[in-house]
N, C-alpha and C positions, 0 to 999 in steps of 0.2 A: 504494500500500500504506500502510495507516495505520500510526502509531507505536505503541510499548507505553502513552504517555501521551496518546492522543487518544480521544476519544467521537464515536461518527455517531449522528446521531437522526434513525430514519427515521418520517415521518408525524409526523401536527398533537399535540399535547400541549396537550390543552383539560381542562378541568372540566367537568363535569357539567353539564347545562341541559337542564330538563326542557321539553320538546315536545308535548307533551299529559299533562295530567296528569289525576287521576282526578275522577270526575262524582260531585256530589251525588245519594243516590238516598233515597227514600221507599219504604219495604215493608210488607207487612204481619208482624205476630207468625207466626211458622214458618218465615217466606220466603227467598232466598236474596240474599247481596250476596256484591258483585264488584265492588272498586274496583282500578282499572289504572295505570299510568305508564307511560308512555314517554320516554327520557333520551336525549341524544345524548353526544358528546366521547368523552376517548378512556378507552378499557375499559380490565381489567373496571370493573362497576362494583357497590357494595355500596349494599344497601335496607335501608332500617331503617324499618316503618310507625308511628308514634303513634297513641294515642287518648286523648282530651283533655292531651296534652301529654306525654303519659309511651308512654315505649318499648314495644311491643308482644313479649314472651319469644314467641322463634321466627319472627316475621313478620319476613324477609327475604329477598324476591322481591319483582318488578314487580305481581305481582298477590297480591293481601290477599282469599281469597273463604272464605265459611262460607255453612253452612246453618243452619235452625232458629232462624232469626234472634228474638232477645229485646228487649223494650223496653231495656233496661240497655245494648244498644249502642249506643241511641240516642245519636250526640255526634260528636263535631268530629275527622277524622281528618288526618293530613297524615303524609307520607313523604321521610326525608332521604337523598336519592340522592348517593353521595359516588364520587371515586374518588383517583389517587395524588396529583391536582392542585387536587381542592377539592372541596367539598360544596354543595349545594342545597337548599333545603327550600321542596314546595311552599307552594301557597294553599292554605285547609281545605276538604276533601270533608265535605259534611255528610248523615250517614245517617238516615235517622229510621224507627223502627223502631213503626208504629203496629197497632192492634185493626183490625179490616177495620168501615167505615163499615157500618151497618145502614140502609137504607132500607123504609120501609113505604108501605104505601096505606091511608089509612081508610076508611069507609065514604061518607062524602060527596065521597070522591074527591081526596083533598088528602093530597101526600106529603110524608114527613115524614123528617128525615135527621138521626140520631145517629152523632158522629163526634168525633173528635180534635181539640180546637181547634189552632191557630194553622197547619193545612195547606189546602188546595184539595183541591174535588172535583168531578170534572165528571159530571154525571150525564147515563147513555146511557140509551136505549130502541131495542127490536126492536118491528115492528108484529107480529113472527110467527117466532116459532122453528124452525117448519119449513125457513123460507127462510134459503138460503145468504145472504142481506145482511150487510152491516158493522152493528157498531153506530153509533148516529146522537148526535152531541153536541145534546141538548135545553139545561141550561144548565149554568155554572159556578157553584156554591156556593163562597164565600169564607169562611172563620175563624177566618181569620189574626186576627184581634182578641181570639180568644175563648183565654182558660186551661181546661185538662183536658177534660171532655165537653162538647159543644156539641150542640145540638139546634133547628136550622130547619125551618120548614112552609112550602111553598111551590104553588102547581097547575104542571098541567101546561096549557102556554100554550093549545093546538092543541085543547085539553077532550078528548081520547082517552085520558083514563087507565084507564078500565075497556078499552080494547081494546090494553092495549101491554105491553110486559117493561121493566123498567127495573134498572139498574144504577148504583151509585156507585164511581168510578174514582177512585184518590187521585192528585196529582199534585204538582209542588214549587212552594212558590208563589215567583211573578216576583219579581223583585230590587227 
């Protein structure tokens, strides 16, 4: 039997330590994000998400998700997961909120892609829309060098551009 002046502590008494934390994502204007965390130690525990460095009024939960996503969110998020024993603050999720790349065909058969500088973009083709097929990765456009609208011309390697569908797929560029 314990005394009137003793303390039992049952279970670990940790801080916080995030275990997966949330992914950089690329969207287009409209789109939806969903950025996650997952925290271990011992509970509860309180979220607090940032965007560019300042506190988010109301974002406190493991998951930060909106719709109709705007340029303006485009920026650098991080989330300080705390609890009675100490706090964490991840590495930055970085969202980029871009115009959906335009790709065209000319007449002489050379395609042409206006887009967003400083992202990636891999452009797909279908030989045929009827058919249940995957899209096909034809190449990866880079522009990561380029500030605000960028615009490359390039062919299509295989010379089938007058018989295929083609697409520009954004993605994050590599580290």
């Amino acid at each position: 039997m314990a005394s009137a002046n003793s303390l039992t502590i049952l279970g670990n008494l940790e801080p916080p330590t995030i275990i997966r934390p949330p992914s950089s994502q690329v969207v287009i204007v409209g789109g939806q994000v969903a950025l996650e965390v997952r925290a271990s130690g011992s509970p509860p525990f309180s979220y607090q998400w940032q965007f560019a460095g300042n506190a988010i009024y109301g974002a406190t939960n493991a998951v930060l998700a909106w719709t109709n996503a705007t340029s303006g969110q485009t920026g650098r998020y991080t989330i300080v997961v705390s609890n009675a024993f100490g706090a964490v603050t991840n590495a930055e999720a970085i969202v980029i909120v871009a115009e959906p790349p335009k790709l065209k065909i000319s007449q002489n058969l050379e395609l042409s892609l206006t887009a967003r500088g400083g992202l990636v973009y891999r452009i797909e083709y279908l030989d045929d829309l009827d058919a249940s097929g995957d899209w096909q990765t034809l190449l990866t456009v880079s522009l990561v060098d380029y500030l605000g609208q960028a615009q490359v011309t390039f062919r299509d390697p295989s010379g089938l551009a007058s018989q295929r569908f083609y697409r520009a797929v954004l993605t994050l560029p590599g580290p």
